[in-house]
Structure formats: structure tokens, C-alpha cells
C-alpha positions as CSV (number, residue, x, y, z in Angstrom):
1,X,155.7,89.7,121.5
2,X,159.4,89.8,121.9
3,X,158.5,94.0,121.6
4,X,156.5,94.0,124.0
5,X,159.0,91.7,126.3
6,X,161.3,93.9,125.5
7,X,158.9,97.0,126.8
8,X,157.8,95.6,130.3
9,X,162.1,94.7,130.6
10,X,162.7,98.3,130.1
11,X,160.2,99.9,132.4
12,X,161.7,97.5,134.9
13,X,165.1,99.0,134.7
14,X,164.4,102.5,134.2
15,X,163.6,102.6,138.2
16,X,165.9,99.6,139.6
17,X,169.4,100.6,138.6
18,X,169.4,103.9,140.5
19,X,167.8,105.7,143.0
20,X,166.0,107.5,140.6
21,X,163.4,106.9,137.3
22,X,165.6,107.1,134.0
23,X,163.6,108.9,131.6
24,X,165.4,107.6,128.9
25,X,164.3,104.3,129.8
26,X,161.0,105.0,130.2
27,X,160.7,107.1,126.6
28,X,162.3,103.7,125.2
29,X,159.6,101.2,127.1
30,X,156.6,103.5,125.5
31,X,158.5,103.5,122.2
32,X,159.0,99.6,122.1
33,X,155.6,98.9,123.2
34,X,154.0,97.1,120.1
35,X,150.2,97.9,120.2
36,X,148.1,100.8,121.4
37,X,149.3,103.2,124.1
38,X,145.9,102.3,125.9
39,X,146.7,98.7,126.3
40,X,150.2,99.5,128.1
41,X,149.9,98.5,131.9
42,X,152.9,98.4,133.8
43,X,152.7,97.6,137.5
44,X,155.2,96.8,139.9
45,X,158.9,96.0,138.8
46,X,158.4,92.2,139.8
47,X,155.6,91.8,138.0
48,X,156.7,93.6,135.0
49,X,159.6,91.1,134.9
50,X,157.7,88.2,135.3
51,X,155.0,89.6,132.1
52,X,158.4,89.9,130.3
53,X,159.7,86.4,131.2
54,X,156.3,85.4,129.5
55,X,156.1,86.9,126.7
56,X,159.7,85.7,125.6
57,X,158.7,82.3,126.0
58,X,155.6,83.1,124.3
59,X,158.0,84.0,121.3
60,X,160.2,81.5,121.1
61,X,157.2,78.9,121.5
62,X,156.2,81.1,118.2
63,X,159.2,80.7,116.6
64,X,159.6,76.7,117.3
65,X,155.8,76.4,116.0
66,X,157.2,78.1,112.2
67,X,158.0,75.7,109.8
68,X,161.2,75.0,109.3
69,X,163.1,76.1,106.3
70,X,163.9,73.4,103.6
71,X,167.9,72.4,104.4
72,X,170.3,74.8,103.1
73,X,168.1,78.0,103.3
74,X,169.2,79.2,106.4
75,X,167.8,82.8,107.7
């Protein structure tokens, strides 16, 4: 999930930092994108910011849910 965050946060600021799309940014969205190239749907930059807000706390909910490790085996 956090890939995929990652992915919608980069599509966002390939075209909000200047007045024009960074490639580069955009190459590196596609590339982080997790799962099929079909299933990739960016829309507008708000909402591509709000799908990344999401699916951070979506990991980190993840994350909490793990067990924990006994005490003293620190990862």
C-alpha cells in the first residue's frame, strides 16, 4: 500500500510544482505503482492526494495490526 501511496503522491507532484508535467515524475509514479498497469487511475491532483492520504493510513493501520516482536528483537 505504502507503493501505491507513494505512486498517486508522485503523479500529484509531477504537475503542481511547475508550470509544466515532469516526466521524471510521472516515469517514477508508473514505476512505483504496485499492481497491474491496468488498475492505475489517477484523476485530478486533489483527489490523487486524498487516495494517497488513504492508503498511508491504510498501511500503518497494517503495520499496528502485525504482532509485535517478542522484547529485544527489534526490526
Amino acid at each position: 500500500m505504502a507503493r501505491a501511496a507513494a505512486a498517486y503522491a508522485l503523479h500529484f507532484a509531477a504537475g503542481t510544482y511547475t508550470e509544466t508535467r515532469s516526466e521524471s515524475l510521472d516515469i517514477a509514479a508508473g514505476m512505483a505503482w504496485p499492481w497491474s498497469h491496468g488498475e492505475w487511475k489517477p484523476k485530478d491532483p486533489r483527489r490523487d492526494l486524498i487516495r494517497a492520504a488513504a492508503l498511508i493510513v491504510a498501511e500503518i493501520e497494517r503495520l499496528d495490526r502485525l504482532p509485535t516482536p517478542p522484547h529485544g528483537e527489534e526490526g
